[in-house]
N, C-alpha and C positions, 0 to 999 in steps of 0.2 A: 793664162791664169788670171783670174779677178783677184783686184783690191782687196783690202779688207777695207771698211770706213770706219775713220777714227772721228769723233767729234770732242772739241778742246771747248769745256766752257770753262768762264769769270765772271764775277758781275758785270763788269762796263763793256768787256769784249774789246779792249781797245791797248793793253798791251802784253799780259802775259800769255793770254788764248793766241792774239793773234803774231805774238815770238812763238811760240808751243805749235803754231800751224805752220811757219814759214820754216822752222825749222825742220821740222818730221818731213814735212813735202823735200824740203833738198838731201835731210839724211837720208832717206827711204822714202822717196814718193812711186819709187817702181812696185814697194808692197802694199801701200798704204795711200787713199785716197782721204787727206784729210779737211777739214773743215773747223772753223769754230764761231762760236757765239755767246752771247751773255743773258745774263736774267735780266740786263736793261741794257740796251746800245746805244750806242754813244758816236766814239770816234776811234779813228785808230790814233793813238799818241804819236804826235811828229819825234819823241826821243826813241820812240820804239823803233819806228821806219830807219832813224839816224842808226841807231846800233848795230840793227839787222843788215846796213848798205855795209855796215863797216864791215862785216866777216862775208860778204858777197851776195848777200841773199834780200831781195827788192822785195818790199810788203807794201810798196807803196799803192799796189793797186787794191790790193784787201779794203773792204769793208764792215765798219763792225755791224752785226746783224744779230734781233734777238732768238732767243731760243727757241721761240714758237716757230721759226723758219723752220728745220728739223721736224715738227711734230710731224710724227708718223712715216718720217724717214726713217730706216732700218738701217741700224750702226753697228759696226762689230763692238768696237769702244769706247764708250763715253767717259771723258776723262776732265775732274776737276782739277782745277789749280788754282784756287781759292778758298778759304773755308765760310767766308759768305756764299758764294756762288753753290757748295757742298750746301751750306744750310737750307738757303733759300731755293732749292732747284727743286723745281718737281721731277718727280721721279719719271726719268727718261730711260727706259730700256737698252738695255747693251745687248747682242745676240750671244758676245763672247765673254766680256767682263767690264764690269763698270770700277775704276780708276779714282784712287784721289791722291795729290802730290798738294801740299798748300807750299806755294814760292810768297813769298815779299812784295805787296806792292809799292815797286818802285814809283807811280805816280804821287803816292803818298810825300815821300821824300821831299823834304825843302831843305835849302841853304842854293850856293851858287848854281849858275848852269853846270859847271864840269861835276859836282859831288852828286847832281839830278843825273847826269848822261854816266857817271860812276855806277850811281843803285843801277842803272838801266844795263848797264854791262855786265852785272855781277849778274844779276836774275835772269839776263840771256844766258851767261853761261851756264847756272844752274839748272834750268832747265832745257839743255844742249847735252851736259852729261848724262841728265837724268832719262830723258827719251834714248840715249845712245844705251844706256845701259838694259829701260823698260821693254823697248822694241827691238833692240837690236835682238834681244833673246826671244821676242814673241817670233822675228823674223826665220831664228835658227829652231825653234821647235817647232814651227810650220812647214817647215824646209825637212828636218828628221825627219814628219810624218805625213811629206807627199811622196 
């Protein structure tokens, strides 16, 4: 059975996309071939990688990459998690359904390091639930109707 391909964009591509890709790949990467990028790339956030090591899941090798990589790749789901990135994205094709969730960017956040790697825990977990919930059901109605 083939993947479905999910692609997770943000503007910078450097830590909600790339929590939203490490994520889905460990919940369900058996259904789901995922991917993401930004309307401008940058880096991945070193608080990002720190988060994602914390719940077992390594993004240190991720890349952030802009969106033009994609162009003309065929995706099942294109899925925002930004409302810049929603604003500003050109309209990229989904086969299946195009997605918007806006999380908080946590790089935003100033005061200490631990209240910086805080925002960074809350919006991993945020969108941890939210993929468990989006895809776990896309996984069970694809599952019904093979």
């Amino acid at each position: 059975m083939s993947r479905e391909r999910v692609l997770f964009v943000c503007t910078h591509n450097s830590a909600r996309s790339q929590m939203a890709e490490g994520l889905l790949r460990a919940l369900h990467g058996d259904r789901y071939e995922v991917y993401s990028a930004g309307t401008v790339a940058t880096r991945v956030h070193p608080l990002a990688i720190e988060v994602m090591r914390e719940i077992g899941i390594d993004i240190s090798g991720h890349r952030s990459e802009h969106l033009d990589v994609y162009a003309g790749e065929p995706m099942d789901y294109v899925v925002t998690v930004c409302d810049a990135a929603r604003e500003s994205c050109p309209y990229f094709p989904a086969r299946k359904r195009i997605l918007h969730h806006s999380f908080p960017d946590p790089s935003a956040v100033e005061g200490t390091e631990e209240e910086r790697r805080a925002a960074f825990r809350q919006v991993r977990d945020a969108i941890r639930d939210w993929l468990e919930t989006t895809f776990a059901e896309n996984a069970r109605t694809a599952a019904q109707r093979a």
